[in-house]
N, C-alpha and C positions, 0 to 999 in steps of 0.2 A: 542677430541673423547669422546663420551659418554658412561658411563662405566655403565653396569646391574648389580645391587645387590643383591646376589639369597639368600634367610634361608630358611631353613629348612620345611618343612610343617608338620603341615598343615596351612594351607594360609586362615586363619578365626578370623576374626574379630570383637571384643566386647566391648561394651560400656561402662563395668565395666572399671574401672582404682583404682589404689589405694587410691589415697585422696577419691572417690568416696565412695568405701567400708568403709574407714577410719571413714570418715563423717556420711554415716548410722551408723556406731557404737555409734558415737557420739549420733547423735540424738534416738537412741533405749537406752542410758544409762539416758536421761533423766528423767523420772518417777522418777528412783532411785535416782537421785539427787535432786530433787524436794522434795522427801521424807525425803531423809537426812537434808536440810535445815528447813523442816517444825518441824523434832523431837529434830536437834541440834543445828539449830539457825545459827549466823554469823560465828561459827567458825568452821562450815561443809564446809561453801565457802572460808574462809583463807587456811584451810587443800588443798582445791582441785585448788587454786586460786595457792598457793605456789609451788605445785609439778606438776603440768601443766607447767609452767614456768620455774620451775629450770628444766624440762625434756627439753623443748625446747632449754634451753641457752646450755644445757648438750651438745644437737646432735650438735649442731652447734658450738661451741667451738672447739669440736671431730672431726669435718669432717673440721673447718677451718685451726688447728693448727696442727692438729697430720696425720688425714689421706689425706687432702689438696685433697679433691674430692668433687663431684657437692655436691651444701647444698639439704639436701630433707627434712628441717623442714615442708615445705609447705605440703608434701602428710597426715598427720594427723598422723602417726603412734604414735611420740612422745605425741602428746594430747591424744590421747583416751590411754597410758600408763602413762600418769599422771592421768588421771583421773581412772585409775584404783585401780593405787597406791593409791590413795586418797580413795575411795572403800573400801580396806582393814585397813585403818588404824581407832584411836579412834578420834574423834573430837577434843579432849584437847591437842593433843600432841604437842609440841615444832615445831615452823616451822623450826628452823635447822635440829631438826630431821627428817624431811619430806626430807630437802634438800637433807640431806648425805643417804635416802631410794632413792631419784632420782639419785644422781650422781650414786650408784651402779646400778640399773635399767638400766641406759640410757652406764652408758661408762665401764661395765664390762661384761653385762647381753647381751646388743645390739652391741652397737658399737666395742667390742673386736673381735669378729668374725666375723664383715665386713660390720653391720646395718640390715636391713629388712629385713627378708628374706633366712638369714643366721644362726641367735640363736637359739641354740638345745634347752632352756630351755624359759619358759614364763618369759621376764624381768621383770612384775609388781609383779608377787611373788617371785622372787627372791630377787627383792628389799625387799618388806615385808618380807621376812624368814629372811635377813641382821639385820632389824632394829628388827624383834621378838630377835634376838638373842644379839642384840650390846644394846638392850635397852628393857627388858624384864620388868621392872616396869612402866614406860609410854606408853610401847605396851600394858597391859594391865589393862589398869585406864579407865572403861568406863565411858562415862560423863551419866548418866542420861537422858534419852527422855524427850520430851514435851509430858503429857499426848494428847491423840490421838483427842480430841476434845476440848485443853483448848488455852488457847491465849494466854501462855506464860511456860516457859521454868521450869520445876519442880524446886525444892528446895534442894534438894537431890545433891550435885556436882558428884560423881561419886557412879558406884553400880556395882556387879556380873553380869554377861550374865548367860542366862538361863541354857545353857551345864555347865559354870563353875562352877554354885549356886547347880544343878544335882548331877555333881562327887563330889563335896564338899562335900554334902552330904552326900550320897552315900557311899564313903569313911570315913566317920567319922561312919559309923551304922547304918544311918538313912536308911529305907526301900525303895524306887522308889515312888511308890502310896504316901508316906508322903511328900517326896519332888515334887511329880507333883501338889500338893496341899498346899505349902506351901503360905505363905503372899505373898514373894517376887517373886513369880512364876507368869508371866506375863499368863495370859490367850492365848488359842488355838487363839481367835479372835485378842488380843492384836500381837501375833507372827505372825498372816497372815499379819496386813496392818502395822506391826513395830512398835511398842509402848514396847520396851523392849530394852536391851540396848546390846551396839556391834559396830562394825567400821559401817563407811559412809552408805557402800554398801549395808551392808548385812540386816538388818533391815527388811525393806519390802520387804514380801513375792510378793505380787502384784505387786509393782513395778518394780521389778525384771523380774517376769514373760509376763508383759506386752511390756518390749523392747526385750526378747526374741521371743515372737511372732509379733513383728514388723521384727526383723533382718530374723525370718523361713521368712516371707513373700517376704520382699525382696532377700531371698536367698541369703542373707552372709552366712551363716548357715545352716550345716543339724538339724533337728532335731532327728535326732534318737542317735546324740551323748551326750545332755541331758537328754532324756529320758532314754536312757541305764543306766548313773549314777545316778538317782533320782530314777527309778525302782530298779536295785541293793543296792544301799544306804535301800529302802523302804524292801524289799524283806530279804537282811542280817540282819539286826535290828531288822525286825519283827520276824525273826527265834528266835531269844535270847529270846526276848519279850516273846513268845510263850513258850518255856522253861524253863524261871526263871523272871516271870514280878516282883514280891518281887525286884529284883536287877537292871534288864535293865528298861530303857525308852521305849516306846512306835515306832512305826515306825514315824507316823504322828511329834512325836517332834522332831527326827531326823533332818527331811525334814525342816520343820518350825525354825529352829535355828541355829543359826551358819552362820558358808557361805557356805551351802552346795550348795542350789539354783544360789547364787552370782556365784560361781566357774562354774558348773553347764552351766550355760547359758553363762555368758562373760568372764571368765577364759582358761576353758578348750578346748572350741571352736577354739581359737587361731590358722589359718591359717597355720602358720608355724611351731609350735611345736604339730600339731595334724593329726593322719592318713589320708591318702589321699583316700581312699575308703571308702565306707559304711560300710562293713562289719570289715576294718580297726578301724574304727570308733565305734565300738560297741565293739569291745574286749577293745579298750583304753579305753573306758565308765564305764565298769565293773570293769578293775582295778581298775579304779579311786575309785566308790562305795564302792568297798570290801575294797580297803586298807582307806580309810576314816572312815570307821565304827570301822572297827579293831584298828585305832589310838584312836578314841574317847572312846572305850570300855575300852582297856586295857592300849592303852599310858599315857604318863604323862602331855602332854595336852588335854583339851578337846576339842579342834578344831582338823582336819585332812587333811582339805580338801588343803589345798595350798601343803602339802608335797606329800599329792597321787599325785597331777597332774603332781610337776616336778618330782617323782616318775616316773610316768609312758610318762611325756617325753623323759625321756633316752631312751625307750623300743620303743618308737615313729620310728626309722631307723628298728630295725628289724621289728616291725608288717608292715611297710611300703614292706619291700621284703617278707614276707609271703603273707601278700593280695597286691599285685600289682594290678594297675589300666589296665583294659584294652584298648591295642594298640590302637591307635585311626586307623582306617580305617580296623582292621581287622577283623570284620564280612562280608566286602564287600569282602576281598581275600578267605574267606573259599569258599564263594560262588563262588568266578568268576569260568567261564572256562575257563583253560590256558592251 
């Protein structure tokens, strides 16, 4: 006897699949790693080579021996999470330390709560906030860029990022306008196409931005959840700016350094740990911006942006039941006549 399998509806059918999406993320992170290779040489591709790898052995050790269920390394999730993880970190760091940033990533972050689909917070920066904190002098050792048009790799082995070299400053007396001009201060043009120094990802401004507008295109992505935090990021800063430029940075350097963009576009997007509606979407956006600027102002590092976002992944369930998606089929009931 042949038995009917009824679910649930709606009974519609789509092309997307996960390795699918997965895969475009992959190929929209391109540019940025292209970039990274070009400013940090071989050991941009050890970094991304190493924690790709130990993320995949991660899942699949995790789903062969512990959770003994179907392997899903093939749908990409773990690759575009190592290569994220890779992203955030400095080019010089220790490949063990990369590893023990994946093992956490992959079997506390992901796999504890039951694999894709499931984890309240983004596994790549939780990896990274792990290794910021289990390893806070090689988290921040930047290596030195390749000047942006030379053929080989500076002389310099490691140097300040531009926020750090900022509040350093800053902090010691020095005015804002003397440190946006000092030596070590990479140029507006050097921080758009990355010629300053900082993990994998974050570097190019350009690069960044151009697999975000591959991912808008194909629609992994809304865009109004970047631009909410790049406009608020832009908007809070500038308020400061505007009140006491003697002390704050400018907007423009906000945006242009750090990983505000990197977070921004491929971070905070994150399907699962990010609101399900548009208008969901844009309140998550803003916290992210506001509490970003506020760490970088007054916190005691000068980056922010990885802690807003699993910041306001927690918040991620309730905005989810304030802005509910609308039922699917129920504009056709308002209307019917019944």
């Amino acid at each position: 006897m042949n038995k009917l399998v009824i679910s649930g509806s709606p009974h519609i059918h789509d092309h997307d699949s996960v390795s699918k999406i997965m895969y475009t993320v992959v190929l929209a992170m391109i540019p940025a790693m292209l970039a990274s290779f070009w400013f940090f040489g071989f050991d941009s591709l050890r970094v991304m080579l190493v924690a790709v790898i130990s993320a995949l052995l991660m899942e699949w050790a995790t789903q062969k021996f512990l959770l003994k269920g179907p392997l899903t390394i093939n749908d990409g999730s773990a690759v575009v999470s190592g290569i994220l993880l890779a992203f955030n970190l400095p080019a010089g760091i220790p490949s063990w330390m990369v590893v023990a940033g994946a093992f956490v990533m992959i079997g506390v972050a992901k796999m504890t709560f039951g694999g894709l689909g499931k984890n309240p917070f983004n596994p790549a920066l939780v990896g990274r906030v792990f290794m910021l904190i289990s390893f806070p002098v090689e988290m921040t050792k930047w290596p030195v860029p390749r000047p942006l048009f030379a053929t080989r790799l500076a002389d310099a082995i490691t140097g300040p990022t531009a926020l750090g070299l900022f509040k350093e400053g800053v902090d010691a007396g020095q005015s804002a306008q003397t440190m946006l001009h000092a030596s070590q201060m990479p140029t507006e043009i050097a921080r758009f196409f990355g010629e300053m120094g900082g993990s994998l990802g974050e570097v190019s401004a350009i690069a960044i931005l151009l697999g975000g507008a591959y991912m808008v295109y194909k629609k992994v992505i809304d865009w109004q959840l970047p631009l909410s935090i790049l406009l608020t990021a832009f908007l809070f800063s500038g308020l400061f700016y505007l009140i006491n430029p003697a002390v704050y940075a400018p907007p423009m350097f906000h945006l242009l350094t750090g990983g505000l963009i990197l977070g921004a576009v491929f971070m905070a997007t994150d399907m699962v740990t990010s609101p399900m509606t548009i208008k969901g979407k844009v309140v998550f956006g803003v916290g992210i911006g506001l509490l970003t600027v506020t760490i970088r102002l007054w916190g005691s590092y000068p980056e922010g942006i990885s802690f807003a976002i699993l910041i306001m992944n927690a918040f991620t369930p309730l905005i989810n039941k304030a802005f509910k998606p609308k039922r699917f089929g129920s504009d056709v009931l308002k209307t019917a006549k019944i």
